[in-house]
Every structure is written in structure tokens, then in C-alpha cells.
C-alpha positions in Angstrom: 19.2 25.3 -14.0 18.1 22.5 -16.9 15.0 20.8 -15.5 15.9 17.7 -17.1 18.7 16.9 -15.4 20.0 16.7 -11.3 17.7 15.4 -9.2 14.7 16.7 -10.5 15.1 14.7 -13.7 12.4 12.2 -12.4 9.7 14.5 -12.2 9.8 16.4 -15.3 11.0 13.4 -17.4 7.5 11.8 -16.5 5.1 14.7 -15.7 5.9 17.1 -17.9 5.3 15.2 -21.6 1.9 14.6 -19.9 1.1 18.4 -19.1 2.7 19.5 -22.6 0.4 17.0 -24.1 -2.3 18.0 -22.3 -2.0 22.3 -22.1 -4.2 22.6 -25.5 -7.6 21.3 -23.5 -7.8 24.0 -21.1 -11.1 23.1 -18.7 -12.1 20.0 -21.2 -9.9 18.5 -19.3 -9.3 17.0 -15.3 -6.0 16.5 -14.3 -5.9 13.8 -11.6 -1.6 13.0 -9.9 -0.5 9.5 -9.5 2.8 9.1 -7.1 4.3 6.3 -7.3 8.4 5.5 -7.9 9.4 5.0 -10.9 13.1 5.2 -10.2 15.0 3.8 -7.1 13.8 1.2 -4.7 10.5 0.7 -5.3 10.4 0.9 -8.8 9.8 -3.0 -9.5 7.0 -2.8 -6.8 4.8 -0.1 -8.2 4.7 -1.4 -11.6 1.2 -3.1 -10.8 -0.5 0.3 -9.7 0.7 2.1 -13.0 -0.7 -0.1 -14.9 -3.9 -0.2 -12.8 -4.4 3.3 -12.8 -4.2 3.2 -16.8 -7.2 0.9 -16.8 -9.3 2.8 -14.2 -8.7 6.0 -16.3 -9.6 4.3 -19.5 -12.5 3.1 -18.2 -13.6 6.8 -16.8 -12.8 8.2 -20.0 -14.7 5.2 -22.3 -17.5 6.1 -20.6 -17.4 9.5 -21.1 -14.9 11.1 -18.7 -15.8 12.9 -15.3 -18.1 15.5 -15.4 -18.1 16.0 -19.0 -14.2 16.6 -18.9 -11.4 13.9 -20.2 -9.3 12.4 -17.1 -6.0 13.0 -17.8 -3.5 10.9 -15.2 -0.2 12.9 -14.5 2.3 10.5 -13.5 5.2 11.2 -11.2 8.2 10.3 -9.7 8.9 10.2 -5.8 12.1 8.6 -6.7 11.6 6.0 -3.9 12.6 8.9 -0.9 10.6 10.9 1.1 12.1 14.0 -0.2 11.5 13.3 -3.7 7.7 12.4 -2.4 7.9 16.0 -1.3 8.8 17.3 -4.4 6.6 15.0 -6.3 3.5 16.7 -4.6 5.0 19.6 -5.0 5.2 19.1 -9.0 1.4 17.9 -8.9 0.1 21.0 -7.2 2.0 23.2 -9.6 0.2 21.3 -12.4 -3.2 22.4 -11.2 -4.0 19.0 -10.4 -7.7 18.0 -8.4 -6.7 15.3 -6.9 -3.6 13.2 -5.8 -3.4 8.9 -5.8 -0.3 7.6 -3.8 1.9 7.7 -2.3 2.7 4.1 -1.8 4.6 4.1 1.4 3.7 5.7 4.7 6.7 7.4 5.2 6.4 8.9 1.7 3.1 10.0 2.2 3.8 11.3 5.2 6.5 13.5 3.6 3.8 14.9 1.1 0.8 15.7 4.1 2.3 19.4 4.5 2.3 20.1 1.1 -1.3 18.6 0.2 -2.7 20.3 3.3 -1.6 23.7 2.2 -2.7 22.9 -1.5 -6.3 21.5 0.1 -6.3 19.0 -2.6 -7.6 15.5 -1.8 -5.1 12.9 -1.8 -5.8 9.0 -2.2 -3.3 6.5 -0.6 -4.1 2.9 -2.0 -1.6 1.3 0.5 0.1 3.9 3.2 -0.9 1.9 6.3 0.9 4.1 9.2 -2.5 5.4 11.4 -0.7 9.0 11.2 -1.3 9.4 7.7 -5.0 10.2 7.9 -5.1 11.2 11.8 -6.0 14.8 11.9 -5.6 15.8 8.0 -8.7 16.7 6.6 -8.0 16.4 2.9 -6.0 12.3 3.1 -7.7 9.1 2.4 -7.1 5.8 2.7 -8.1 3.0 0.3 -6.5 0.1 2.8 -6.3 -0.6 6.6 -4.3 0.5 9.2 -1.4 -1.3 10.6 -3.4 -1.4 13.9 -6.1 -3.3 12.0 -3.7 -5.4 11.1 -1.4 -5.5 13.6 -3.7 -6.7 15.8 -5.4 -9.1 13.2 -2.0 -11.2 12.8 -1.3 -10.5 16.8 -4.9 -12.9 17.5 -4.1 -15.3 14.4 -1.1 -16.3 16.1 -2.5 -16.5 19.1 -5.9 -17.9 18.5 -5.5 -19.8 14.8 -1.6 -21.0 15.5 -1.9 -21.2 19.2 1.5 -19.4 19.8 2.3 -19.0 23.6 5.4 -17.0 22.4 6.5 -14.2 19.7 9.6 -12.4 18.8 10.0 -9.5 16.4 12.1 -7.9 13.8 12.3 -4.7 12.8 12.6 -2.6 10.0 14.1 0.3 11.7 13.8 3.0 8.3 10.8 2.6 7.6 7.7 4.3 9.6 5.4 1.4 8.4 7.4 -1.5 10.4 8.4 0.4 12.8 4.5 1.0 13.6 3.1 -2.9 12.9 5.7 -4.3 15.0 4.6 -1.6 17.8 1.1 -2.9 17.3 1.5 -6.7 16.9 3.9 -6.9 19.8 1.1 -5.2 22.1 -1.4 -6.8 21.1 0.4 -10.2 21.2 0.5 -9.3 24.6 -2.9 -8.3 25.7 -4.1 -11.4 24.6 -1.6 -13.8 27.2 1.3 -14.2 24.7 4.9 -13.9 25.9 7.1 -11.4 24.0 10.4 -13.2 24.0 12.8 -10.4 21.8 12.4 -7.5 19.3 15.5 -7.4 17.4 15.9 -4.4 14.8 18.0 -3.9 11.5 18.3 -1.6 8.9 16.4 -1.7 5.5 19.7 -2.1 3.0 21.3 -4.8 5.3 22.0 -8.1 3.4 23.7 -9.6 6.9 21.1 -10.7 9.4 23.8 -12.7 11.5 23.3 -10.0 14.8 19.3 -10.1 15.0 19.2 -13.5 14.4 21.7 -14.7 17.3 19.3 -13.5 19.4 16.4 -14.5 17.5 18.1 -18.7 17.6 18.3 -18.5 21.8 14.6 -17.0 22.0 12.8 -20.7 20.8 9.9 -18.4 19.9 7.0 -20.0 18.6 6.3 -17.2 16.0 8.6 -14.5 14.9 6.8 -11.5 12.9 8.9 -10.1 10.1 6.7 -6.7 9.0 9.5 -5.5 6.8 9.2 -4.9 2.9 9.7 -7.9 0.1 13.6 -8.0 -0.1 14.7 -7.3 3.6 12.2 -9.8 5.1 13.1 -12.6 2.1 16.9 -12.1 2.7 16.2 -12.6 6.8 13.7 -15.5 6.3 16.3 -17.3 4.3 19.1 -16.9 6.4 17.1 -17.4 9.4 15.9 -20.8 8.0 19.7 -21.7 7.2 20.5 -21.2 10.7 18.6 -23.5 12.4 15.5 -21.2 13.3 12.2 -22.7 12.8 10.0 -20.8 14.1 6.4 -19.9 12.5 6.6 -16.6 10.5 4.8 -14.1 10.1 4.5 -11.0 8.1 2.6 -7.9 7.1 1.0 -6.5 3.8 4.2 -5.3 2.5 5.7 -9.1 2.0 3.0 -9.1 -1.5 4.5 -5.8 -3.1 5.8 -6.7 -6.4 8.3 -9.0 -6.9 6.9 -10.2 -3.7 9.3 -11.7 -0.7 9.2 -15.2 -2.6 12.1 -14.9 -4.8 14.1 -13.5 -1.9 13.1 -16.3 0.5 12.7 -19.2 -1.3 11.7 -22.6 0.0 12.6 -21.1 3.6 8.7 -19.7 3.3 6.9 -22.7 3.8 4.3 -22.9 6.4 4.6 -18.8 6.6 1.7 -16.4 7.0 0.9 -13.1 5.9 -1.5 -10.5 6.1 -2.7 -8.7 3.1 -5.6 -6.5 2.1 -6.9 -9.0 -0.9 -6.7 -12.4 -3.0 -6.4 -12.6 -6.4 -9.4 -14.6 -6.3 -11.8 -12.8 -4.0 -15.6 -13.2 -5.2 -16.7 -10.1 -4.9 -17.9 -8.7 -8.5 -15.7 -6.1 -9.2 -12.5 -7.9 -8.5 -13.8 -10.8 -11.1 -14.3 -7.3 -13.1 -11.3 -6.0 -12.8 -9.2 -8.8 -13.2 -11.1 -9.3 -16.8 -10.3 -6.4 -17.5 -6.9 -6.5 -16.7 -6.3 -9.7 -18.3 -7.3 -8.2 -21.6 -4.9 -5.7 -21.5 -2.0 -7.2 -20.0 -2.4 -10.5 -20.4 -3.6 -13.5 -18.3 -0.3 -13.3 -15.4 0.2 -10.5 -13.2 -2.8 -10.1 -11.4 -1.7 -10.8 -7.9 -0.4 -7.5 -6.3 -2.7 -5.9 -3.8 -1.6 -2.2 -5.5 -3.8 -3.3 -8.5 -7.1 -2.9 -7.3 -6.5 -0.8 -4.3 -4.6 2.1 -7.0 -8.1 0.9 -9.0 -10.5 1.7 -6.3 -8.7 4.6 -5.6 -9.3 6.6 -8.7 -13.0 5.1 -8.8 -13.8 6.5 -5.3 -12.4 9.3 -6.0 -14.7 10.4 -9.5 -17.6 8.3 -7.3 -16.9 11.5 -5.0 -16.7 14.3 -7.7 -19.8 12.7 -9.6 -21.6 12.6 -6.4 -20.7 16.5 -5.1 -21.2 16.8 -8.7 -18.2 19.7 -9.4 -14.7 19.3 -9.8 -13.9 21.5 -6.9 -11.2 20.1 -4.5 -13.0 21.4 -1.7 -16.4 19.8 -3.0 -14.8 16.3 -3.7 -12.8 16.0 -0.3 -16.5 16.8 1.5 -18.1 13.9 -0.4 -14.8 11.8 0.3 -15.8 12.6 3.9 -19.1 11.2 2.9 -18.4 7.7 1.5 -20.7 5.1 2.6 -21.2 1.5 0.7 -18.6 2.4 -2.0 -18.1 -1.3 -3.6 -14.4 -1.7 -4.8 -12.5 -4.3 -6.1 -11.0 -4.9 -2.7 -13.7 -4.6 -1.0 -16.8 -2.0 0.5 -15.6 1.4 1.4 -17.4 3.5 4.6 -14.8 5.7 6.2 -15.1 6.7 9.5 -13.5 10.2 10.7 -10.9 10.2 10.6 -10.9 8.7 6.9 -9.9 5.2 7.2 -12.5 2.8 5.8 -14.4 1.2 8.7 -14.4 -3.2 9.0 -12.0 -3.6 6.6 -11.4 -7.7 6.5 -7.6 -8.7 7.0 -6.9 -11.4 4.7 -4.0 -14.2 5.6 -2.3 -16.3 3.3 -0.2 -19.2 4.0 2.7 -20.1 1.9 2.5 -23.8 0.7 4.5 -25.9 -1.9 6.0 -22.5 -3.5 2.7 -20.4 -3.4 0.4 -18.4 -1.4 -2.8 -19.8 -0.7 -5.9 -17.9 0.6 -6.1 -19.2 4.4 -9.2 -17.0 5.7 -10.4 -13.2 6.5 -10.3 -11.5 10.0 -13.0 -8.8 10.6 -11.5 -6.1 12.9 -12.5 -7.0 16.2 -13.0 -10.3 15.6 
């Protein structure tokens, strides 16, 4: 069969120009996977980590690479399916990579987990929320929180900040990471007095929203949480707004991906919420960093998607962890992974706990006013 075309066109057309370009360096080199989609769905929204994960390895290599050795990034395809995320990982381990960034999506990276277990390669997720990722797999991070963090964060905002007596929920139903925040915000909603009025489901490619929201317009819910991805919770918002609803929403990390839910929703956002993992304008001093840095390069708009420095911090943490087991060993790195305490990233300060997730990560919310997100304030977990 040609490798350059059927479906394994995606990975080879991207990966392997890389690993040509690369096969003359032998061990002065360390080949580190990024898996991301650059074809299919999630194409548009991955765009910001790409170019994030450029800068982070220019950086590593301007200052003299890790461990003596050039980074060399090795970018492929997951073709927006969890079979291609498969097959992605697949194609990374075959490159005799040390290390894996991405996926982007739970269920993706859930895909990949049999295939990075048997390589015993660590693997980075900036954003893959779904607590199953990291629970029990030894060699997967997490750069984010889990959707019970936030889950639970957005379940006492609208209980506590918005003073909602009464939620409903919509779900995603083909995608793991909805599926899951909608499990946890509903229960949590709950424990804390609220009255669960409906949880209506749909499918991620629907455009029609008629049969969810009929239910949805009888309900009168004060809130309605909407933890689906940009396009799917935009088109719903909007036709949910157009039907008479006005209820409070609500939504989860996913609404910031890139293009972000605003161009699908429109003016029908106003007075929403969200919860998201960082603000452009956080103080801490290696976001101001970063976004110099990015600015530079790709000029002053852009830097607004939470993939940016959460794809930056994930490469960072993960030469912090080579540098500090000080050997390019996959073995050695995942063991100082394990070992993170204090890491300071653009997103925030990494400790993970065991079973890899990194511990008090704030939940930020930001409320949609006059045709932009505004920061609205952090929740610690547990508080």
C-alpha cells in the first residue's frame, strides 16, 4: 500500500518530512510527539497549540536544547477520531519518540492510553479533562483539571454566585468529556440543595435543537449548563435564545477552543458563564512571558485560547522532568513527572497528586458581556 494516500495520509504527510529531516542526527537529537488534528473537526481549534508548541521548542532549543540534544517536535495527525488518535500514537512510538503532548480531547486520548502504556512513554495532555484519563495509568499527565474540579466549581457558582434554586442540562451524548461534566455538575448541583429540573441529550453533528429544547422551554430553569464543544453549544444557545428560553447559561472549558462558541452564538451569549482553565490576562509571570513571546512571533491577536499555554507548559514540564532525572530515558522522565512539585507555568503552579492530575488547580469563570468574555473570578477546588 502507498503511505501517502487512504487514510493514513494524515500521519505520514505531517510526521514523516519531520523524521526524514531529522534521521541524519542520530542521538544529537530528542524527538518529542505532538497530537493534535490537523484534518477534520478539530482542526480550526488546535491551531493555537501548534503554534504554541513551536515557541516552547524554540525556546528549549535557543537555549541550548535538552540535555545537550536538539528538541525536535514530530507533529501528527489524529484526524479528529479516536481511531486516528490510535494510530497517531501508534506512528509516534514507531518514530522512537520520548515523550507524547496531546491529545486534545478525552475521548481521543483515551483511545491512545493502550498504546502509550505498552510503549511506557510519558504522555502530556494539555486539555483531556475526563478523570479516566490519568486514573490508574502510570505513564499519563495532565496539564489541566478534571471535569470533577470543574464540574463541581460551576455546580457551586451557580448555586452560591448566581443563587440558582434550579438547573437543567444538555448533553453532548459523543463525546466522553460532556457526557462526564454534565454527570458531575448535575450531582453536585444537587448536593448543594439545587433542584435538577431536566437533562436533555443530542448528538454532536446536530444543527436542530428543536427536541431538547421543548423540554428545556416547559422546565423555567434558572440555569441550564451547556458542557458541549464551541459549535454544538453556539448553535443550541442561539436557538434556545430564539425560542423564548432565558435561562442563565452555563458552560464548560471546551466553549474557549478555537474559534470559540461566540461566532456560533452570537448576541444570544450575553450574561453567560463559563469555566475555563486561564485568562489571557492572568498576572502570573510566565503568562505575561509567554504572551510576549507569542506576540512577537505571531503578532499582537490570537492569544486567547487556553491550548496556548497549557500545550506551552506541557513541553516545559516535561524537559523540567528530563532535566531534573537528568537522562532522556522514558522511564526516568515519567518517575520525575511523578515527582512534580511547584512547577510554575503559564497557566498556573503544577504539584500532581497520584494519580497525576495537578492538585488546587483554580477554575476560572468568565462572563460574556457586550460581545466579549470578561474575567469574573477564580474558584479554588473546594472552595
Amino acid at each position: 500500500m502507498n503511505p501517502w494516500t487512504g487514510r493514513q495520509a494524515g500521519l505520514w504527510s505531517i510526521a514523516l518530512p519531520l523524521a526524514m529531516a531529522c534521521s541524519g542526527l542520530g542521538a544529537a537529537e530528542a524527538r518529542l510527539a505532538l497530537i493534535l488534528a490537523r484534518t477534520g473537526i478539530g482542526a480550526d481549534e488546535n491551531l493555537p497549540a501548534e503554534k504554541a508548541a513551536e515557541l516552547a521548542v524554540a525556546e528549549l532549543n535557543g537555549a541550548g536544547g535538552l540535555l545537550g540534544r536538539t528538541v525536535r517536535l514530530v507533529l501528527v495527525d489524529d484526524e479528529s477520531t479516536p481511531l486516528g488518535a490510535r494510530k497517531a500514537a501508534e506512528y509516534a512510538v514507531s518514530q522512537g519518540v520520548i515523550g507524547v503532548i496531546g491529545a486534545f480531547r478525552s475521548s481521543h486520548c483515551l483511545a491512545m492510553i493502550p498504546v502509550i502504556r505498552e510503549a511506557r512513554i510519558p504522555m502530556i495532555t494539555p486539555t483531556a479533562t475526563n478523570p479516566e484519563v490519568t486514573r490508574g495509568n502510570a505513564f499519563i499527565f495532565r496539564a489541566c483539571f478534571t471535569d470533577e474540579a470543574q464540574g463541581k466549581a460551576m455546580a457551586r457558582f451557580a448555586r452560591r454566585d448566581l443563587g440558582a434554586r434550579s438547573a437543567a442540562v444538555l448533553t453532548n451524548m459523543t463525546e466522553n468529556y460532556s457526557i462526564t461534566l454534565a454527570r458531575t455538575f448535575a450531582a453536585g448541583f444537587a448536593d448543594l440543595g439545587g433542584t435538577m429540573l431536566g437533562q436533555g441529550e443530542y448528538q454532536g453533528s446536530a444543527v436542530d435543537f428543536a427536541a431538547p429544547l421543548a423540554g428545556l422551554g416547559r422546565s423555567g430553569a434558572d440555569v441550564v449548563f451547556v458542557p458541549g464543544y464551541p459549535r454544538d453549544s453556539g448553535l443550541l444557545i442561539s436557538q434556545a435564545v430564539s425560542s423564548g428560553i432565558h435561562s442563565v447559561f452555563l458552560g464548560g472549558d471546551a466553549w474557549d477552543l478555537n474559534p470559540g462558541v461566540d461566532p456560533y452564538a452570537g448576541t444570544a451569549l450575553e450574561g453567560a458563564y463559563h469555566s475555563t482553565q486561564w485568562y489571557a490576562d492572568a498576572p502570573a509571570e510566565r503568562n505575561r512571558a509567554l504572551r510576549a513571546l507569542y506576540r512577537k512571533r505571531y503578532g499582537a491577536g490570537g492569544f486567547s485560547s487556553m491550548q496556548i499555554p497549557l500545550t506551552y507548559d506541557s513541553i516545559m514540564l516535561f524537559a523540567d522532568a528530563a532535566r531534573r532525572a537528568n537522562s532522556l530515558d522514558p522511564g526516568k522522565i515519567a518517575q520525575a513527572l511523578q515527582q512534580t512539585r511547584g512547577f510554575k507555568g503559564a497557566a498556573g503552579s503544577i504539584t500532581f497528586d497520584p494519580d497525576r492530575n495537578p492538585l488546587g488547580k483554580e477554575v476560572v469563570i468568565l462572563k460574556y458581556r457586550h460581545g466579549a468574555w470578561h474575567y469574573f473570578k477564580s474558584i479554588r477546588p473546594g472552595g
